[in-house]
C-alpha positions as CSV (number, residue, x, y, z in Angstrom):
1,X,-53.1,-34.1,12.2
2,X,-54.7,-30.7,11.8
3,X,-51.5,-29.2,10.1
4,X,-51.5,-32.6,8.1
5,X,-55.0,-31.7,6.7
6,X,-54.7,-28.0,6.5
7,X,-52.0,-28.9,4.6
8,X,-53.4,-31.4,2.4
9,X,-56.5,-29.0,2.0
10,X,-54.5,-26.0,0.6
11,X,-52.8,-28.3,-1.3
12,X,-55.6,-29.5,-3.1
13,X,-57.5,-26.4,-3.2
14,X,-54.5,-24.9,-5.3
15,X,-54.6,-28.1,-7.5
16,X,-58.3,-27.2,-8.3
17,X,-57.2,-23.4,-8.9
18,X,-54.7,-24.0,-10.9
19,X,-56.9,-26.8,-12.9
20,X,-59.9,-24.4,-13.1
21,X,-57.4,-21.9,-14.4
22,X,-55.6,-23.8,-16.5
23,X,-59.3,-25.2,-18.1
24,X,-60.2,-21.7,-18.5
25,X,-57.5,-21.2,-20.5
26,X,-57.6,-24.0,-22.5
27,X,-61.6,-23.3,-23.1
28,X,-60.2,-20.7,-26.2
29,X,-60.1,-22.4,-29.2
30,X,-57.1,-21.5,-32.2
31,X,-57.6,-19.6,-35.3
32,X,-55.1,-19.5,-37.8
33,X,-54.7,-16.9,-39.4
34,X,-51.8,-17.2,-42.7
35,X,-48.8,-14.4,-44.2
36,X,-47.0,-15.4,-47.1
37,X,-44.9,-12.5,-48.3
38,X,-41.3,-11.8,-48.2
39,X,-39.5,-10.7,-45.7
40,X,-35.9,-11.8,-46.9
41,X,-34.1,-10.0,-50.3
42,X,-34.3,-6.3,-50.7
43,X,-37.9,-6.1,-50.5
44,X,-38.1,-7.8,-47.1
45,X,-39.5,-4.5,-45.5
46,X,-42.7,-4.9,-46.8
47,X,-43.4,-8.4,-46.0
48,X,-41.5,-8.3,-42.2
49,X,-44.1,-4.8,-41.9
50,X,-46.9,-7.4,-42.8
51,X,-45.7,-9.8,-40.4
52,X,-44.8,-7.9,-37.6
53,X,-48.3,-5.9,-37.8
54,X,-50.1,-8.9,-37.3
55,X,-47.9,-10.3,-34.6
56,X,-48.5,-7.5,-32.8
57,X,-52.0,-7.8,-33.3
58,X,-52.6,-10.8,-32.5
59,X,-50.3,-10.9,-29.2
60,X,-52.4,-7.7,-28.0
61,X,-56.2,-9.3,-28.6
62,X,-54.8,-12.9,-27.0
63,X,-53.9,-10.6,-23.9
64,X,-57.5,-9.1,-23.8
65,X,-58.9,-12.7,-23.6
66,X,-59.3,-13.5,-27.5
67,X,-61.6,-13.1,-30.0
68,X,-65.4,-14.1,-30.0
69,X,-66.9,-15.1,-33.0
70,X,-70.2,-16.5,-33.0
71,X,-70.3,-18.3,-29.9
72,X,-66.5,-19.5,-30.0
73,X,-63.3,-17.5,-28.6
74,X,-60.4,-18.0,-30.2
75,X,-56.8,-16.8,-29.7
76,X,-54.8,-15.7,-33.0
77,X,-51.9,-17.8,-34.4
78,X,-50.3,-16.2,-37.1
79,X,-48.6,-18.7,-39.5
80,X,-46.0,-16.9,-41.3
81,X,-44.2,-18.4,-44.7
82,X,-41.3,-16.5,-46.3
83,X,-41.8,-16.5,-50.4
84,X,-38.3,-14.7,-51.1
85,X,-39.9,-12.7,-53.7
86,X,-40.3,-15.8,-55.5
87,X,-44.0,-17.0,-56.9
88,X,-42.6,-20.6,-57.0
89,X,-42.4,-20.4,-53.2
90,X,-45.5,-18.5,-53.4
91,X,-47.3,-21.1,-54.1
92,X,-45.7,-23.8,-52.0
93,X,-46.5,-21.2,-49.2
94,X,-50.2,-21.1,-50.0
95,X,-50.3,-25.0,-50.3
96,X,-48.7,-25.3,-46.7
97,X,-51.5,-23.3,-45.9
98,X,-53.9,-25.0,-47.2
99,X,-52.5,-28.3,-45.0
100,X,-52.8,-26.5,-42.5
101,X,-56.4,-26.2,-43.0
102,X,-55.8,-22.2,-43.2
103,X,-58.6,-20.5,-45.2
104,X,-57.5,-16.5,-44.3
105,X,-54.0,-15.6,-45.6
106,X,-52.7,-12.0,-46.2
107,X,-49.8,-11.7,-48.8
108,X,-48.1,-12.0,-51.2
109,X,-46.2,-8.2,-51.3
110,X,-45.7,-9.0,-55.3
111,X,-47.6,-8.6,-58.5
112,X,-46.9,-12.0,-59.5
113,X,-46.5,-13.7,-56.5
114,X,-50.3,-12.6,-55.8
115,X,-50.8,-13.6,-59.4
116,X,-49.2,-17.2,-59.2
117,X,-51.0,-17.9,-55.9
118,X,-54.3,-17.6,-57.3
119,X,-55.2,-21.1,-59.0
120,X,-54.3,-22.4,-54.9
121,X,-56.6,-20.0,-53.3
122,X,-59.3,-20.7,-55.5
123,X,-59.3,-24.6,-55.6
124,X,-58.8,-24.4,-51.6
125,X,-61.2,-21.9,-50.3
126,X,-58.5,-19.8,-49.5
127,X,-59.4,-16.0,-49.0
128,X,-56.0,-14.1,-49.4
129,X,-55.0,-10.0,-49.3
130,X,-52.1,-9.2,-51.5
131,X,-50.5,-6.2,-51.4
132,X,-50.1,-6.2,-55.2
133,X,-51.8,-4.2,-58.3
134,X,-53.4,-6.7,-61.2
135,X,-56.2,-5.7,-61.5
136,X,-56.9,-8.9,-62.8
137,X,-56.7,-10.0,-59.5
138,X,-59.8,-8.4,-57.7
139,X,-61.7,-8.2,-61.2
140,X,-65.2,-10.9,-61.8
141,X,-64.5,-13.8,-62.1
142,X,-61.2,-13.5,-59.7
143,X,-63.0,-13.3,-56.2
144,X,-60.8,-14.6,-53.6
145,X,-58.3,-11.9,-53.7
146,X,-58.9,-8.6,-51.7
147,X,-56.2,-5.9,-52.3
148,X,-55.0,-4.8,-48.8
149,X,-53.6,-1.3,-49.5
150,X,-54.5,1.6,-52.4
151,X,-53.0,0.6,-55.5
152,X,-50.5,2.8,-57.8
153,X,-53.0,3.4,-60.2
154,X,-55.1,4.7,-57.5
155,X,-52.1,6.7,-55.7
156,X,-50.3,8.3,-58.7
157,X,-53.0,10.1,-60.0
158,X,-53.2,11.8,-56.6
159,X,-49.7,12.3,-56.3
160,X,-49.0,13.8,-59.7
161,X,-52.2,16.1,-59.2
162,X,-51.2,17.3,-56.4
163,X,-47.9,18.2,-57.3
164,X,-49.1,19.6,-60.2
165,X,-51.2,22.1,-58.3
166,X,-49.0,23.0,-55.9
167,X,-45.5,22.4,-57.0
168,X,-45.9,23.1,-60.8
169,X,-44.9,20.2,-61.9
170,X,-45.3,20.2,-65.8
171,X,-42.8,17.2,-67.5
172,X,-42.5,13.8,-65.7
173,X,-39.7,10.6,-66.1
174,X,-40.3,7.1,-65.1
175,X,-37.8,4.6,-64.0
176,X,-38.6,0.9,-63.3
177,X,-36.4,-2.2,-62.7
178,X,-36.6,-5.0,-64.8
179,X,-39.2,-7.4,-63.2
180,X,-43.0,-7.3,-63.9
181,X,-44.3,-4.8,-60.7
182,X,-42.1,-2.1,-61.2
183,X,-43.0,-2.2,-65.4
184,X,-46.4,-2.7,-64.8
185,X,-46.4,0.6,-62.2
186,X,-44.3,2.2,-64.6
187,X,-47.0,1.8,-67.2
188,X,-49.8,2.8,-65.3
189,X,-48.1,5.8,-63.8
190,X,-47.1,6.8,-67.5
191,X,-51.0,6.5,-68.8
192,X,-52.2,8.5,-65.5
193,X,-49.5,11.1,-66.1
194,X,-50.3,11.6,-69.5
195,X,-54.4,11.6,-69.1
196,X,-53.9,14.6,-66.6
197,X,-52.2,16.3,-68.8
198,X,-48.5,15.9,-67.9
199,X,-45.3,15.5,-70.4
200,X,-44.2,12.0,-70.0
201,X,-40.4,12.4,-71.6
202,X,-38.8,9.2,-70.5
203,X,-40.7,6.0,-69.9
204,X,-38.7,3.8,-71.6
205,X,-35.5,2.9,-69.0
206,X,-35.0,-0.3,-66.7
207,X,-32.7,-1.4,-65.0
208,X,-31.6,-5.0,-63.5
209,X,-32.9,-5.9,-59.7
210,X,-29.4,-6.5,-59.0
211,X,-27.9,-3.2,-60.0
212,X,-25.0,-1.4,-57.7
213,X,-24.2,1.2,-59.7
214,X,-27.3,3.5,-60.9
215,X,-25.3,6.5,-62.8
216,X,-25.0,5.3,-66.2
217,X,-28.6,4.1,-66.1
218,X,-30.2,6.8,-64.4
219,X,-28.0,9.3,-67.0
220,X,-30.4,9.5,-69.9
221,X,-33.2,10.2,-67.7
222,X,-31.5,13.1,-66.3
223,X,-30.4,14.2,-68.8
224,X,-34.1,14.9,-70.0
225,X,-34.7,17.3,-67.0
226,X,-38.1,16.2,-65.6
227,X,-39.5,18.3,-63.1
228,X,-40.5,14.9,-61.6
229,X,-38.5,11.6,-61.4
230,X,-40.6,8.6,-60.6
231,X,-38.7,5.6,-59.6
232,X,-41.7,3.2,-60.2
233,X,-42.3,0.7,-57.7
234,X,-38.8,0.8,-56.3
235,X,-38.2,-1.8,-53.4
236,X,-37.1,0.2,-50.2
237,X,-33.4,-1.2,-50.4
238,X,-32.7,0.0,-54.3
239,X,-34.7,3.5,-53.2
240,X,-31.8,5.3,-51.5
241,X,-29.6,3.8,-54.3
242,X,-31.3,5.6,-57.2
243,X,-32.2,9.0,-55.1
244,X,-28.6,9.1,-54.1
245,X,-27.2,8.2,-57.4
246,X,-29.5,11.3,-59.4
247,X,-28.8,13.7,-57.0
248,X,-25.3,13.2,-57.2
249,X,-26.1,13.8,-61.3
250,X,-27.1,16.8,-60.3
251,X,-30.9,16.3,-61.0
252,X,-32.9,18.9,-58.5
253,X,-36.1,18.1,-59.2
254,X,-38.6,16.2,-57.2
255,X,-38.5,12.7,-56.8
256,X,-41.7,10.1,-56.0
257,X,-42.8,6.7,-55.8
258,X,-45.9,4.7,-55.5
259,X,-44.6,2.4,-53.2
260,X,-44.5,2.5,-49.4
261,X,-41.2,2.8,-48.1
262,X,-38.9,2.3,-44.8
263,X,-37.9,5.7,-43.0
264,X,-34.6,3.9,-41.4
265,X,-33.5,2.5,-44.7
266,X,-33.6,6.0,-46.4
267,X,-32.1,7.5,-43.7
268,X,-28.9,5.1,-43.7
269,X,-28.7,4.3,-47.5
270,X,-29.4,8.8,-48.7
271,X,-29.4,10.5,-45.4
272,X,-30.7,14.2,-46.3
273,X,-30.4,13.2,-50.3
274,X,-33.5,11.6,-49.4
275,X,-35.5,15.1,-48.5
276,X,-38.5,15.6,-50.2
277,X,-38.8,12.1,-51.5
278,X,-42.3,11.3,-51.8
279,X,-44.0,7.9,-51.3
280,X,-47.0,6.3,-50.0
281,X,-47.2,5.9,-46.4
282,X,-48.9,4.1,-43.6
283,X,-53.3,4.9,-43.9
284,X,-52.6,6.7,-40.4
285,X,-51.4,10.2,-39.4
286,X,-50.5,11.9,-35.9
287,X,-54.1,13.8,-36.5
288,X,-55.8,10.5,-37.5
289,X,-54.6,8.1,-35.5
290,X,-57.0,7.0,-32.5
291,X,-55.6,6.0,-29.1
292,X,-55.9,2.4,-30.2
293,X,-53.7,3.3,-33.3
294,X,-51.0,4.4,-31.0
295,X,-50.7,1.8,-28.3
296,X,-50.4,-0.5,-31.4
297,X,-47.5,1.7,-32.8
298,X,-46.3,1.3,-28.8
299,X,-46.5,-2.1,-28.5
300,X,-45.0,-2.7,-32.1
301,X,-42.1,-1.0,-30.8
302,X,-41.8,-3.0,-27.6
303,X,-41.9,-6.3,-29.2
304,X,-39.5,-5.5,-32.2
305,X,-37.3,-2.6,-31.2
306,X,-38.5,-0.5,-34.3
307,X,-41.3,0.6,-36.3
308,X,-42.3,0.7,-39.8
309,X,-44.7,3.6,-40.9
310,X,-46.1,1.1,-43.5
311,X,-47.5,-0.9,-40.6
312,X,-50.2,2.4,-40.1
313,X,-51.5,0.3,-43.4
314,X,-50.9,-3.6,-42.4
315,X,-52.4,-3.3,-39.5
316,X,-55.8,-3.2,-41.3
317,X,-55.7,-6.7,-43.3
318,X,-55.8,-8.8,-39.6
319,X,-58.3,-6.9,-38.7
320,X,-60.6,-6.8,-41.8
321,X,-60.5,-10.7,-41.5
322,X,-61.5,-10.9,-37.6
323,X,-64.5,-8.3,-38.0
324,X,-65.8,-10.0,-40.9
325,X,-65.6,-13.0,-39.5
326,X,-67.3,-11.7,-36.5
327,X,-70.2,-10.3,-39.2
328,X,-70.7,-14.0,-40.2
329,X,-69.1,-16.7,-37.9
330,X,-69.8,-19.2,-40.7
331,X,-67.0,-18.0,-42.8
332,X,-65.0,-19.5,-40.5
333,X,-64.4,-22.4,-42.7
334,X,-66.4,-21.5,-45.7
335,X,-65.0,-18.3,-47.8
336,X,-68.6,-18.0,-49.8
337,X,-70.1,-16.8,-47.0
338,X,-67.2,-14.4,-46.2
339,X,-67.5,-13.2,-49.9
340,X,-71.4,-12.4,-49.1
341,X,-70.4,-10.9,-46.0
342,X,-68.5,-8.4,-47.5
343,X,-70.8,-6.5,-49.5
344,X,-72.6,-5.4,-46.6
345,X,-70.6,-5.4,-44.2
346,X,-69.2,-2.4,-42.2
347,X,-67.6,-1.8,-38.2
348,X,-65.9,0.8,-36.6
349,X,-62.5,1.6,-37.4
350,X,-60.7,0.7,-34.0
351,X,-57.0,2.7,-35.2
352,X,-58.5,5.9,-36.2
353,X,-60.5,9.0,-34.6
354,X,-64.2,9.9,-35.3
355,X,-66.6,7.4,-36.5
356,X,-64.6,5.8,-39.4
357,X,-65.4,2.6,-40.5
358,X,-64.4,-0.8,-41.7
359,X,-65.9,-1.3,-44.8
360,X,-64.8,-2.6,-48.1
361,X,-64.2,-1.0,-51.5
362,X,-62.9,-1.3,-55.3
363,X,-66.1,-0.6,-57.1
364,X,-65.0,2.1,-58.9
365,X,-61.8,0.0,-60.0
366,X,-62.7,-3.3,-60.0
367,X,-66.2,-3.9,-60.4
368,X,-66.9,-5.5,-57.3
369,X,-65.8,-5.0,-53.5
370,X,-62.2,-6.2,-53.3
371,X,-60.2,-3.9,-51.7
372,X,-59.6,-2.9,-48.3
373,X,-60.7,1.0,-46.9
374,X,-57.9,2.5,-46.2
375,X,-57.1,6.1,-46.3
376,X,-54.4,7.4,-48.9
377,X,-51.7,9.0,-46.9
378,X,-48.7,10.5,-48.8
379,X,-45.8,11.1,-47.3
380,X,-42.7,13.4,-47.7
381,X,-39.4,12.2,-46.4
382,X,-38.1,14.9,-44.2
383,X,-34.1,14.4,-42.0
384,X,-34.6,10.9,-41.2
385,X,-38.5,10.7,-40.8
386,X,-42.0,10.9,-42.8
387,X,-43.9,14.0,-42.8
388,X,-47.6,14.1,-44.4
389,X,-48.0,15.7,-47.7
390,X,-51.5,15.1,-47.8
391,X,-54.3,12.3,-46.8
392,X,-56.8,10.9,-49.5
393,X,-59.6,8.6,-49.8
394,X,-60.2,5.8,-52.6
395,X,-63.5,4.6,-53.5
């Protein structure tokens, strides 16, 4: 009888462990939080970088217990969507989201898939961060947009600067495929170049998404000897392509682009063609990055088997939304008061060293604060990895 109810005891007494645990658990509530962006096609770097930062993320804060907000906890469920680069499945990816009940998205990676989105956002109270350049987008009376990265026409004027004062860089080409991004960086880039005083002598050649062969396009541009080629935003799978192809020409001059790229994917398409490529990198460096900023690059690693530099950069949009949210735990399901947040609103950067801050920008360019802070890093591509060229800020 006694082993009976010793038994009986424990046994209960684990039920109601278990139960308390299992209650304690259950006491955190959800919050959604929504990617659309591509991650298929030959821009799928960007959007899987997207996805995979806040994954990674959010795995890490459910470990640590959550997220409070306001008197709630909640764990992090990302909801991703795949838009194959298309707007059309943009939208549908938005609407889904807006089902769902989903008011905090980050994507689209594409000018006009964060274009074609917008009408959605706005009728659904949906706050979204495209990593995308209109600035249309984040200009009065567009307000639910908030860019998630520094923008071309932020980036090339630094680059071209730069290179201009210390690599001597006088005449400058463009080069853009034939969709609306790359022409509308290509047009941009061109009207920076020129106000700083550079010798644009070949804006005027695309060519088609699809293309395999990039010498007889590439030719004429060449041919004008630019002491800079910029391959305007070029999609990290047609990148090695067109650096490949003009070295082979014989072209020696630098090359750049205002588009983050994939280290791997250079490495494997140009191999050391691809030295001294420039792009935009991720907004971290080894002498920025904070011990936080690293176990994320370490835990990245563990859950994916790889890691994308550009990540340094879309690790910020998840956690733009969460502090904000924490700010004003009424934006939870109301987006004006997330808008009013924003203004004010500032907390301490968790990924880099010092006593940087979250806080949000784009007056200077849009009118308004749209953007996320972020710090400009520019990268040079160096035997198979990213070196820093130099680190920026954008106001």
């Amino acid at each position: 009888m006694k082993r009976r109810n010793f038994l009986a005891t424990t046994g209960l007494t684990l039920a109601l462990a278990l139960t308390a645990t299992s209650a304690a658990w259950a006491q955190n509530a959800t919050l959604k939080i929504g990617f659309v962006g591509v991650t298929s096609g030959p821009a799928a770097a960007w959007g899987i970088s997207n996805q995979r930062s806040m994954e990674a993320r959010a795995a890490w804060l459910n470990e640590l217990g959550g997220v409070q907000i306001g008197d709630t906890t909640y764990d992090i469920e990302i909801v991703p969507f795949d838009d194959q680069k298309d707007p059309k499945r943009a939208i549908a990816g938005l609407e889904k989201m807006a089902q769902d009940g989903i008011h905090y998205v980050v994507g689209p990676n594409v000018d006009d898939g964060a274009a074609a989105v917008r009408p959605v956002a706005e009728q659904n109270g949906i706050m979204y961060f495209p990593y995308a350049f209109p600035k249309e987008l984040y200009t009065a009376p567009a307000s639910n947009a908030i860019l998630g990265m520094v923008a071309n026409y932020q980036s090339g004027p630094a680059i071209y600067k730069y290179l201009m004062e210390n690599k001597g860089v006088k005449t400058v080409a463009f080069i853009a495929g034939n969709e609306s991004d790359p022409l509308s960086q290509r047009d941009s880039g061109a009207a920076a170049a020129r106000d700083l005083g550079l010798d644009v002598v070949s804006d005027t050649v695309t060519y088609q998404m699809d293309t395999t062969d990039f010498t007889p396009v590439l030719l004429p541009v060449i041919q004008t000897a630019p002491d800079l080629l910029v391959l305007s935003g070029v999609s990290p799978a047609n990148a090695p392509q067109l650096i490949r192809s003009a070295r082979e020409l014989g072209y020696t001059g630098l090359i750049s682009t205002e588009t983050a790229q994939d280290a791997a994917v250079l490495a494997e398409g140009a191999g050391e063609l691809a030295n001294g490529f420039i792009s935009v990198g991720g907004a971290s460096t080894p002498e920025l990055a904070s011990d936080a900023m690293k176990e994320f690059v370490t835990r990245y690693t563990a859950m994916f088997g790889e890691y994308n530099d550009e990540s340094n950069t879309k690790v910020y949009a998840l956690e733009y939304i969460i502090e904000t949210l924490k700010a004003n735990p009424a934006a939870i399901d109301n987006v004006d008061e997330f808008k009013t947040t924003m203004d004010t609103f500032e907390a301490p950067n968790p990924f880099m060293v010092g006593d940087a801050k979250l806080t949000y920008v784009g007056t200077s360019s849009f009118g308004q604060k749209r953007q996320v802070s972020v710090p400009l890093v520019v990268n040079e591509f160096q035997d198979g990895k990213f070196e820093t060229l130099f680190v920026a800020q954008v106001d």
